[in-house]
N, C-alpha and C positions, 0 to 999 in steps of 0.2 A: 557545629554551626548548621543549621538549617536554613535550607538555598530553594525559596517557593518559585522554582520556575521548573518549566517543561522542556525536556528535549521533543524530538520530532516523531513520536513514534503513537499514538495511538490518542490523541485529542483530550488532553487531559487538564494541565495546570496550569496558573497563571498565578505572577507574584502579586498580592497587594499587603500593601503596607499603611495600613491607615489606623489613626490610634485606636485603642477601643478593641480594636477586632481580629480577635483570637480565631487561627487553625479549626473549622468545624463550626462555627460560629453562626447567628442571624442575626441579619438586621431587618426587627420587625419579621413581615411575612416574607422574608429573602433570605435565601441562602446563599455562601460565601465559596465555591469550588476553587480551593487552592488546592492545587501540588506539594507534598513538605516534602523536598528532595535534598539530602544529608552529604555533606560534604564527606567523600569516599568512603559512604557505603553504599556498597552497589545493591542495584533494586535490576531483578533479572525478569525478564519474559518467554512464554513459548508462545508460537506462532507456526498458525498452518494456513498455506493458502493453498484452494483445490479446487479445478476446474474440468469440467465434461465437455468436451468440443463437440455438436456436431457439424457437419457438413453437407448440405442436402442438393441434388441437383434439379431443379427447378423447368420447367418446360415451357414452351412460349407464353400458354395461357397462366401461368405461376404456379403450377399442380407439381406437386415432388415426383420422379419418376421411380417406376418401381426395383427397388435392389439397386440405387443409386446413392446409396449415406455411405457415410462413414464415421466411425464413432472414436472419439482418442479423450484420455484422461493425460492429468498431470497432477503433481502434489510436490510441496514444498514444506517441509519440518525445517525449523528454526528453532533457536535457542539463542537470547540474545542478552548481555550484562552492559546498563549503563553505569557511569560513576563519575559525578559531578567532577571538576577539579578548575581552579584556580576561579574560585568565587566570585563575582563580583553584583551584589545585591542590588546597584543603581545603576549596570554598564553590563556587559557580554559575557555569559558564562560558557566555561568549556566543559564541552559534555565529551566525555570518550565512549565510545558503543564497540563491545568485542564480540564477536563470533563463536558462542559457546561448539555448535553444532549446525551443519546443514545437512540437509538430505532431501533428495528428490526421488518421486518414480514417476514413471513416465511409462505408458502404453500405448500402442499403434500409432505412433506416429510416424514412424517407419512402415514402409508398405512390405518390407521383408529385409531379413535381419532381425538383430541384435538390436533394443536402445543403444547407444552410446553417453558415457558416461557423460553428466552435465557438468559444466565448469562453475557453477555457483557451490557446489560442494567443495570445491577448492577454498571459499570464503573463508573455512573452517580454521578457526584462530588470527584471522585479523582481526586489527584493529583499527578504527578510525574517530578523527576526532572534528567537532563540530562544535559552531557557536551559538546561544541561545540568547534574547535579549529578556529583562524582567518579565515580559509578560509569558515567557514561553516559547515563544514563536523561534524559529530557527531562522538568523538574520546573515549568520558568515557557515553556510558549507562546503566553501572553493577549497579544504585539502582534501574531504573523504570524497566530494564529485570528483576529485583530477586524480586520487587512487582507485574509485572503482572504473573511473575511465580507462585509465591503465588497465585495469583486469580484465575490463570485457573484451579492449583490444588485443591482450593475450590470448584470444578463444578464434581468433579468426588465421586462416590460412591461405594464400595467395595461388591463384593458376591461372592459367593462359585463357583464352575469350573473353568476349565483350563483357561476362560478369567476373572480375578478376577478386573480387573479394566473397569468401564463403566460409561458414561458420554452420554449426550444430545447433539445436535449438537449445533453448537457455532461460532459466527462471531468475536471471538477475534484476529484472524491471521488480519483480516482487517484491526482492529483497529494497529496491531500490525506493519502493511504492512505502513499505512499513518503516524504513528509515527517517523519512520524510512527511509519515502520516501518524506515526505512534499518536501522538497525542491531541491529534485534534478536538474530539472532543471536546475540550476544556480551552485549547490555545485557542481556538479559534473565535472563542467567545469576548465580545469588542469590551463588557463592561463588567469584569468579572466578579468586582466587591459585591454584587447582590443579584442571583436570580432569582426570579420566580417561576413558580409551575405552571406549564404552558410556553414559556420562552422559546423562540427560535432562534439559530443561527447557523451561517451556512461557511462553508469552508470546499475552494477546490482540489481532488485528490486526483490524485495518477489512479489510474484502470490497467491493472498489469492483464495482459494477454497474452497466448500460445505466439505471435509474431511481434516484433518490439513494436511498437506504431507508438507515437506520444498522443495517447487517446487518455482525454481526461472528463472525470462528471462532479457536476456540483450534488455535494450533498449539506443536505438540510437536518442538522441535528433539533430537537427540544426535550426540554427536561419535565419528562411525563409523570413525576412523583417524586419525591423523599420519601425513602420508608425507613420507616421507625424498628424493622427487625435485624438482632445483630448488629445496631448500632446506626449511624444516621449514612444512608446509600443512596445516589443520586441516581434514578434508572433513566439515561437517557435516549433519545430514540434518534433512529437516522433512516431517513427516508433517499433516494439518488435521482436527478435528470443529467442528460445532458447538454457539454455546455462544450465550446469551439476554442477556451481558453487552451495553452500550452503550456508545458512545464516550465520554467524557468532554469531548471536543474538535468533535462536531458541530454543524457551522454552523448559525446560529440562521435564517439566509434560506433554507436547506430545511426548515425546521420548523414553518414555515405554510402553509397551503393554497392549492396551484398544481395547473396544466397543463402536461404536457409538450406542446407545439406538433408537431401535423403528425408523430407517433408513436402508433404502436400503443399505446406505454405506457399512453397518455391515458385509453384505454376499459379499463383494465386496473383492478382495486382487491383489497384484501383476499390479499397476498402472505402464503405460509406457506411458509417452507425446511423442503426436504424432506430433504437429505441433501448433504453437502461431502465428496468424494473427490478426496485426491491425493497428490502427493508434490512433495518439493525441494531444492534440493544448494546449497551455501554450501562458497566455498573462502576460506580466512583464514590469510594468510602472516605465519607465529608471528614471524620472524625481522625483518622489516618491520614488523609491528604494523599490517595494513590489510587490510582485506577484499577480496579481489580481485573477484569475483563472486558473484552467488546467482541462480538461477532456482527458479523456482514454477510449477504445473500443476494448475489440479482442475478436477472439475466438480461442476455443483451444479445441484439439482433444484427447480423450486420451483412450487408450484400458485399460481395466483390464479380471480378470478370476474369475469366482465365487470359491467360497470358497469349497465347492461340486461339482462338475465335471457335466457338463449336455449335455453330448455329444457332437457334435459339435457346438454346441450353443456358441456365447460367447458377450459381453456388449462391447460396444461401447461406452463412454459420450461424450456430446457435450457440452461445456460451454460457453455462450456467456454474455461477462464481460462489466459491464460500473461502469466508476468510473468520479467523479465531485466533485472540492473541488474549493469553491468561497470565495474571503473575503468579510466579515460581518462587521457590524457598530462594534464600540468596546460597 
């Protein structure tokens, strides 16, 4: 049985059903971006998201001071299997997503010491499951948001002073961001029986960052070609701003008051985005019905205020983001 809908993971497919019009298909000068997603057979992805922090100490007049940066990386390896199950072609499918592998590395963001291990590596062999409606779109994800709520809350630990809640830093907003964005590309498109070249359309995504903050940007996808090589490939393009919407999906155990442990973050308060620049490419093989890949790149500006006042001193970050998600042999 062949199930044209999208789970949530990288902007891809959407059901239609309309007579006449076949998998790969045009009508006239429009092309047809359906998903053909097979009732349990699983269709796997790798996915890396990786980010350069830095952080600059800024002086009255805004000038950096000198031998005042700091520089910190993070990377997040994924490996991830979805697999349709209990179909339903005009009502909510169930998508199941497992955790083939996770991995993280992480550098300076500790001022001395050791990393400590991340607890998103722990993900490694769940499972979760989630609901998708005809067009794609992800309409019921209250079990896998209230299981990875649980998870993150296992990451935190309790002690005495006015911040009694303290945890490690953590790339789960990542995993949490590609969950929930897989497929945009394609879901997010309102009229899917027929694009044409030059089409836009825009979809809001989570911005996973080194502190959890629920910082989101609108991006503007358009389908910049069909090409004719290796069979008919959708190359579409994705541009980012930002936008003051919130997730609807953020964990409830980041939304009380913690410490990030043994991080700069920690002395850090009062974040304001200053600016989201980028761009990013999506290729989706019309003739297959499956998103072959998508990478993403921007950077992003953003002021905060330390926690202590240190005269006119104040931190600047700079984030510069890539994210790459390819499909894998099943």
């Amino acid at each position: 049985m062949i199930v044209r809908t999208i789970p949530t993971l990288i902007c891809l497919g959407i059901l239609f059903v309309a007579a006449g019009c076949q998998l790969g298909s045009k009508t006239g000068d429009k092309d047809v971006l359906v998903l053909e997603f097979r009732e349990d057979q699983p269709i796997r992805y790798k996915a890396v998201s990786q980010r350069d922090i830095l952080i600059e100490l800024l002086d009255g007049e805004g000038k950096p001071q000198q031998n005042q940066s700091h520089k910190m990386s993070e990377q997040l390896d994924l490996e991830l299997t979805f697999l349709a199950k209990e179909v339903n072609l005009f009502g909510l499918t169930t998508v199941q997503a497992t955790v083939d592998s996770a991995k993280v590395t992480r550098q300076a963001f500790r001022t001395r010491g050791p990393e400590p291990e991340d607890i998103t590596e722990k993900l490694k062999g769940m499972t979760f499951t989630f609901k998708v409606s005809p067009a794609g779109k992800p309409t019921d994800t209250s079990e896998m948001d209230a299981r990875i709520n649980e998870f993150i809350e296992s990451g935190f630990v309790n002690r005495s002073g006015p911040v009694k809640r303290i945890k490690d830093p953590d790339m789960v907003v990542d995993f949490i961001m590609l969950t929930h964005h897989l497929w945009d590309p394609v879901a997010a498109i309102k009229k899917p029986s027929g694009v044409t070249t030059g089409a836009t359309w825009k979809s809001d995504q989570l911005v996973p960052l080194p502190f959890p903050l629920p910082m989101m940007r609108e991006t503007t996808y358009t389908l910049a070609e069909v090409s004719q090589e290796n069979g008919r490939k959708a190359v579409i393009h994705s541009a980012f701003g930002l936008t003051k919407n919130e997730p609807a999906y953020w964990p409830k155990a980041y939304q009380e008051v913690f410490n990030l442990r043994g991080s700069l973050f920690a002395v850090l308060r009062n974040y304001r985005f200053e600016s989201i620049e980028g761009t990013g490419n999506a290729v989706f093989d019309i003739q297959q019905g499956m998103l072959e890949n998508e990478s993403q790149q921007w950077k992003m500006k953003i002021n905060a205020d330390f926690m202590l006042p240190l005269g006119n001193t104040r931190p600047v970050i700079t984030i510069d983001q890539k994210i790459h998600v390819e499909r894998a042999a099943p």
